[in-house]
C-alpha positions as CSV (number, residue, x, y, z in Angstrom):
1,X,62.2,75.6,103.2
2,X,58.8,76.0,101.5
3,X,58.0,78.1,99.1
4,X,55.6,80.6,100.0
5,X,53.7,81.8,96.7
6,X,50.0,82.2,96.0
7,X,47.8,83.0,92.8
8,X,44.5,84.4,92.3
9,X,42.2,85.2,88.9
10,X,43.2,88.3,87.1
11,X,40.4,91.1,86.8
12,X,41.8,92.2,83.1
13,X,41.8,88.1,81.3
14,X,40.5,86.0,84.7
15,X,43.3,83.9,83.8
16,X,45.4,83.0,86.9
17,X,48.4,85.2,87.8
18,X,51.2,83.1,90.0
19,X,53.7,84.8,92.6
20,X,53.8,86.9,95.8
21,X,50.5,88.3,97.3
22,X,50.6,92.3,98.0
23,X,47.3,93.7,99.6
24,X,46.5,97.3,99.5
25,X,45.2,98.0,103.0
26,X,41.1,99.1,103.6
27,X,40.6,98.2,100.1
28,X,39.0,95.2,98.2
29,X,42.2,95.3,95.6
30,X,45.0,92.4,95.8
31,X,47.8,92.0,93.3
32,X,50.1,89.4,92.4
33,X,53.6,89.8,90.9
34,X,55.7,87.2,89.9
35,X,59.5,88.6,90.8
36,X,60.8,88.4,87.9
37,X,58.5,90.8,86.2
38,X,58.7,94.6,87.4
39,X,54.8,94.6,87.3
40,X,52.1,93.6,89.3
41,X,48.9,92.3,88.1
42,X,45.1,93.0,90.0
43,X,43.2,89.9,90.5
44,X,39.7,89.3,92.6
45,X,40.9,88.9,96.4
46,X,37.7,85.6,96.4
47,X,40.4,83.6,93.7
48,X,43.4,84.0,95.7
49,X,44.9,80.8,97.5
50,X,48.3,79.9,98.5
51,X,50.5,77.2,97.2
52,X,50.3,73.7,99.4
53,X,53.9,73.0,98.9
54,X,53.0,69.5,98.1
55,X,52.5,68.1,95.0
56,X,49.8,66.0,93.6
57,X,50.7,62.3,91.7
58,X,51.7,64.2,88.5
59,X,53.8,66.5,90.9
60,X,51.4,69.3,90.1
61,X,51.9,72.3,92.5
62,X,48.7,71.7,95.2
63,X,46.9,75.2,96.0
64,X,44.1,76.1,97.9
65,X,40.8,76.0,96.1
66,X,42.2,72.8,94.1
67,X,39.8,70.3,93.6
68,X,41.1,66.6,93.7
69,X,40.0,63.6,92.7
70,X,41.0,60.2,94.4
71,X,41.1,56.9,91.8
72,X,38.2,55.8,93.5
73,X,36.3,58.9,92.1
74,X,35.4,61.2,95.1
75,X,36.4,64.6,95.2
76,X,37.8,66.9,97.6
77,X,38.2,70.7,97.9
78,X,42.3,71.6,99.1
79,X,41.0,74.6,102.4
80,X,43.5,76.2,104.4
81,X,41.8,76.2,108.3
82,X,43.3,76.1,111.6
83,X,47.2,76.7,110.3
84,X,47.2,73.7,108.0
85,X,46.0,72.7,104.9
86,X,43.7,69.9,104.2
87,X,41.3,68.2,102.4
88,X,37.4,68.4,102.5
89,X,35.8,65.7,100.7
90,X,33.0,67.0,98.2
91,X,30.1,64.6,99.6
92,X,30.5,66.5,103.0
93,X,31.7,69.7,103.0
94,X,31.3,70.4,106.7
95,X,34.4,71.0,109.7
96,X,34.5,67.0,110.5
97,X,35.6,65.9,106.9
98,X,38.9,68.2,107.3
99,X,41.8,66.1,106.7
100,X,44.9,67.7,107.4
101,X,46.8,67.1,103.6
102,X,50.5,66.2,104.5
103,X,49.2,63.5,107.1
104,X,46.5,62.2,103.7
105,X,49.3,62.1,101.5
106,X,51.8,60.2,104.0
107,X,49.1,57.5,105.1
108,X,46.9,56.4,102.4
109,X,47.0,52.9,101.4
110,X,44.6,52.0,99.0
111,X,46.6,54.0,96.1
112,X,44.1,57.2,96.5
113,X,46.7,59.5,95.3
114,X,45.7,63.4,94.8
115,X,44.8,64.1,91.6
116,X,44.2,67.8,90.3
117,X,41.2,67.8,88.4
118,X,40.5,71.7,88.5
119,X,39.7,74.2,90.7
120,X,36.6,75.9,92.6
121,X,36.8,78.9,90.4
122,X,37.3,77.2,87.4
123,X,35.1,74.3,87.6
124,X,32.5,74.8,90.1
125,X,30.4,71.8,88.1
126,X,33.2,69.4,89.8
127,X,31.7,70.3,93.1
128,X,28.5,68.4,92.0
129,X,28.5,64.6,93.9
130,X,30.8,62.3,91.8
């Protein structure tokens, strides 16, 4: 069964907090709490993305908003569309470069293995042509 988890930049320290999402209804304001911690913390609903459920070739958890980079250099942005998540590589970020990410990871053959390089909120530079 796959983990369902998600994590999103905390408003106090916009360092990432990890664990279940709780949105307050007609309100802008999202937490996320980690079970084992009685408290919840606030982060900015535009940084929250769920966990993948795949790894990448270091076995990294994959979440959405993950940017990866192939050996050959390019880069892709990890999106959640249609009920799947996929990859979206960087040189075309438009609806025909989606490619659905377990099918990437089950087919590639010339050793492009997903590599976690950073994130859109993180590193918005890495979105720049490679």
């Amino acid at each position: 069964m796959r983990e369902i988890k998600f994590r999103g930049k905390r408003i106090d320290n916009s360092e990432f907090a990890y664990g279940f999402y709780n949105g307050i209804p007609d309100s802008n304001i999202v937490f996320i709490n980690d079970k084992s911690e009685v408290d919840c913390s606030p982060v900015d609903p535009e940084t929250v993305g769920q966990l993948s459920g795949l790894p990448d070739k270091h076995g990294t958890p994959i979440y959405e908003d993950d940017i990866q980079e192939f050996s050959n250099g390019y880069r892709a942005v990890v999106e959640f569309k249609n009920g799947m998540f996929g990859i979206n590589p960087v040189r075309n970020l438009d609806e025909n470069a989606f490619i659905e990410l377990a099918i990437y990871l089950d087919t590639d053959e010339e050793g492009n293995a997903l590599n976690i390089v950073g994130n859109i909120h993180d590193n918005p530079e890495l979105l720049q042509e490679a």
